[in-house]
C-alpha positions in Angstrom: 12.1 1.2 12.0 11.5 -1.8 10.0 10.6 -4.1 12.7 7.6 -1.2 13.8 6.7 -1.2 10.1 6.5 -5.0 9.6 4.6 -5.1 12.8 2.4 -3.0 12.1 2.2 -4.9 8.7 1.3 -7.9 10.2 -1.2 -6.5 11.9 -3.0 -5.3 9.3 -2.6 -8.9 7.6 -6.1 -9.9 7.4 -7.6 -14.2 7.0 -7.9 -13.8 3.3 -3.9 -13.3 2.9 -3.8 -16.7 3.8 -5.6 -17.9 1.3 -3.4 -19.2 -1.7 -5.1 -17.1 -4.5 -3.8 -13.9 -2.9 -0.1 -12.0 -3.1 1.0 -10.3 0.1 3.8 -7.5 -0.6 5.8 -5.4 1.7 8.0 -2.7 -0.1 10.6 -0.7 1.4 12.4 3.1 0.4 13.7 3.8 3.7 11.6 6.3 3.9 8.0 5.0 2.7 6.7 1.3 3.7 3.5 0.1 1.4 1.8 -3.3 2.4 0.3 -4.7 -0.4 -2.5 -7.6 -0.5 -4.1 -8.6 -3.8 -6.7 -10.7 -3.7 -10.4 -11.3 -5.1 -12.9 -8.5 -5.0 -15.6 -8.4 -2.6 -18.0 -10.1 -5.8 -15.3 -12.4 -6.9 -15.5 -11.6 -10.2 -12.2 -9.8 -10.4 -9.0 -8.7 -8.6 -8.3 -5.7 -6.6 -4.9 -4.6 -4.3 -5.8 -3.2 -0.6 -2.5 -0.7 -0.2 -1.6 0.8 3.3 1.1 3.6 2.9 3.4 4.2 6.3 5.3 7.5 6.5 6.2 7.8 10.3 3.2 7.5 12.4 1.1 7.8 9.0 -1.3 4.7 7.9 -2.9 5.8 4.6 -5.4 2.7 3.7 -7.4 2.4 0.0 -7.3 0.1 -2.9 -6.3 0.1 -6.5 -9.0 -1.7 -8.5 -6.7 -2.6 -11.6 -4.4 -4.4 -9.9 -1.5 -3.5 -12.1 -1.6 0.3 -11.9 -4.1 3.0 -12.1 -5.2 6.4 -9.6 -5.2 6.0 -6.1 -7.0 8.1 -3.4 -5.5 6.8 0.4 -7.1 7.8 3.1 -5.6 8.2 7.1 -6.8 5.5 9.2 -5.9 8.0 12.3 -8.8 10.0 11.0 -7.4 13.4 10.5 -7.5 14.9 7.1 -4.4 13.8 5.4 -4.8 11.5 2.3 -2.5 10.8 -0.3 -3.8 11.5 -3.9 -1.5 9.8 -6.8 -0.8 6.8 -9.2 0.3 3.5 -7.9 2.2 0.6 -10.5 2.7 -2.8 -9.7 5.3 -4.7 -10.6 4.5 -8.4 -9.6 7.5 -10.3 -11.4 10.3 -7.3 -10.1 8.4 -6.7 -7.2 8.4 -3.1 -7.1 5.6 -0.5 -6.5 6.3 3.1 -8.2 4.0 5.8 -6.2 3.7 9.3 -7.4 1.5 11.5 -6.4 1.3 14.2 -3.3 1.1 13.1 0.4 -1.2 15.6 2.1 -0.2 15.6 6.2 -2.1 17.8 8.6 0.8 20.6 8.5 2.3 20.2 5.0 2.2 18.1 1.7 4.9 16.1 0.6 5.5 15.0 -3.2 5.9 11.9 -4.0 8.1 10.1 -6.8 9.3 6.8 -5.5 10.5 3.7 -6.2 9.9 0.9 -3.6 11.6 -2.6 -3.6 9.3 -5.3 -2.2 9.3 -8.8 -0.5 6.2 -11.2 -1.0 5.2 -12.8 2.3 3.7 -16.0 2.8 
């Protein structure tokens, strides 16, 4: 299961990951997989974190503005109506990511109170 998710990961690694101003996460539950980019906003005025939650066969793609912690709203890239609706925190230094919140999947919704341990990529 971890080599899917951290090819699918990579795939969704995009040019500006490479660049050295950004931090690229991948965290881990055993159950959930997040990929994490930081990086400039689209102005470059500021920062903001893209986030792609994997349950399964579930890509959930958004971005948290404060780059720390704040709401999320994650929307499937498979274009159903599942979303996950929650709050994300960042911990850079530990590198953890804390997501609670509710998962909703086309047949059922699934609460969500994790911890998730990360590795930064290069």
């Amino acid at each position: 299961m971890k080599s899917i998710i951290l090819g699918i990961a990579l795939s969704l690694l995009s040019l500006p990951a490479l660049a050295s101003d950004s931090i690229w996460l991948l965290c881990d539950n055993g159950k959930l997989a997040l990929n994490l980019l930081e990086h400039r906003s689209a102005n470059g005025t500021g920062r903001v974190t893209s986030l792609n939650l994997l349950l399964g066969m579930n890509i959930f793609s958004g971005q948290l503005n404060n780059t720390d912690s704040g709401k999320v709203y994650l929307t499937s890239t498979n274009g159903n109506n599942g979303h996950f609706k929650g709050n994300v925190s960042v911990n850079y230094p530990q590198e953890t990511v804390y997501l609670q919140g509710t998962l909703y999947l086309t047949d059922s919704n699934l609460k969500i109170n994790s911890k998730l341990h990360c590795k930064r990529k290069n």
